[in-house]
N, C-alpha and C positions, 0 to 999 in steps of 0.2 A: 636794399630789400631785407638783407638779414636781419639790420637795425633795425627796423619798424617792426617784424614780428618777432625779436627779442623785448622791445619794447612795449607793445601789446600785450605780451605773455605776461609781465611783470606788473602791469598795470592789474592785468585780472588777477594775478596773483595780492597784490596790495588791496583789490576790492573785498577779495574772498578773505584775506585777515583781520581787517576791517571790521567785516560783519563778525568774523569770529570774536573778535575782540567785542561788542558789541554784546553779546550773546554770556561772554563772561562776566561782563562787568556786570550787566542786569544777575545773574546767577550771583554774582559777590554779591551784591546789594541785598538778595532773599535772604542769604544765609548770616550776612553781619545784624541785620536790621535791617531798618529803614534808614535808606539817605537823607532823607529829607532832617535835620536836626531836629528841629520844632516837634515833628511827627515823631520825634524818639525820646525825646523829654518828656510831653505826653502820656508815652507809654509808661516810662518807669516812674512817671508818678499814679499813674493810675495801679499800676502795681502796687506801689507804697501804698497807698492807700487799701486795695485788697487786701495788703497782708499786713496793715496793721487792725483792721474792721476782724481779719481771720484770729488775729492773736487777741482782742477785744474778747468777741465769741466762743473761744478755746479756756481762757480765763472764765468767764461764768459759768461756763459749762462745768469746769473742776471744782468751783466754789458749789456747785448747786451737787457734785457726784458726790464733796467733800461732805454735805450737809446731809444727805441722803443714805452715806454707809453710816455717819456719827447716830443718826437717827436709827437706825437697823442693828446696829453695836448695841445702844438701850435697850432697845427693845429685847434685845435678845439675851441679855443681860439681866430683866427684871427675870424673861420669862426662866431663865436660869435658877436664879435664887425664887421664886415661887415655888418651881418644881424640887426643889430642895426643902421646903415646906417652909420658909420666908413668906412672910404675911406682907403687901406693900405698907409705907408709911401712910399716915392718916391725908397728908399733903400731896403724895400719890395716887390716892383712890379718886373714884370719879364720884362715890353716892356724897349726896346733898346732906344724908344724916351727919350729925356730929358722932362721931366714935370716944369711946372715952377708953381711956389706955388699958386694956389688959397684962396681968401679970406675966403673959407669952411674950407680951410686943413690949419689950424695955427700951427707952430713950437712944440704946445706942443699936436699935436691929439695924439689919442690913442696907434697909432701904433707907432706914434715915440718915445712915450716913453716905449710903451711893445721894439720897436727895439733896446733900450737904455739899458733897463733889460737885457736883453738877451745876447747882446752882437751882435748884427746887424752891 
């Protein structure tokens, strides 16, 4: 009799580890990944690809911030030398007239040579 309900005991006991065991592994599997391989290959390309699309986006984004302050540096640059009483170069101005050189504005003012730098 002892035997059978020492054996019994143990048996439930192996059941109840079982499930424990059971209960872990599924928990390993959330926390590693995914078991399944295929379904984990998947992912890290699909990753790869986010974060190459992200560094894609990241890059034109810096070319376009790049282009954006170079633009706002001129700018603020002409208005600089104007406010210093610098007249813009004739290739700088927007009027349609032709201007003919006054004795103020000599081939080497400001702007002609910032328009020279530049690429004017």
């Amino acid at each position: 009799d002892q035997l059978h309900v020492d054996n019994s005991s143990l048996l439930e006991s192996v059941a109840l580890f079982e499930g424990d065991l059971g209960k872990v592994a599924d928990r390993h599997a959330q926390l590693i990944g995914h078991v399944n391989k295929k379904q984990k290959i998947r992912y890290t390309v699909k990753l790869k690809e986010e974060c190459a699309q992200l560094r894609l986006d990241l890059n034109k984004a810096r070319h376009k911030l790049m282009q954006l302050e170079g633009s706002r540096r001129s700018d603020s640059l002409y208005g600089a030398l104007a406010s210093l009483g610098y007249s813009p170069a004739p290739a700088v101005q927007s009027s349609p007239q032709p201007k003919q050189r006054s004795q103020e504005q000599s081939p080497n003012s400001p702007f002609q040579w910032l328009g020279r730098l530049v690429g004017l």
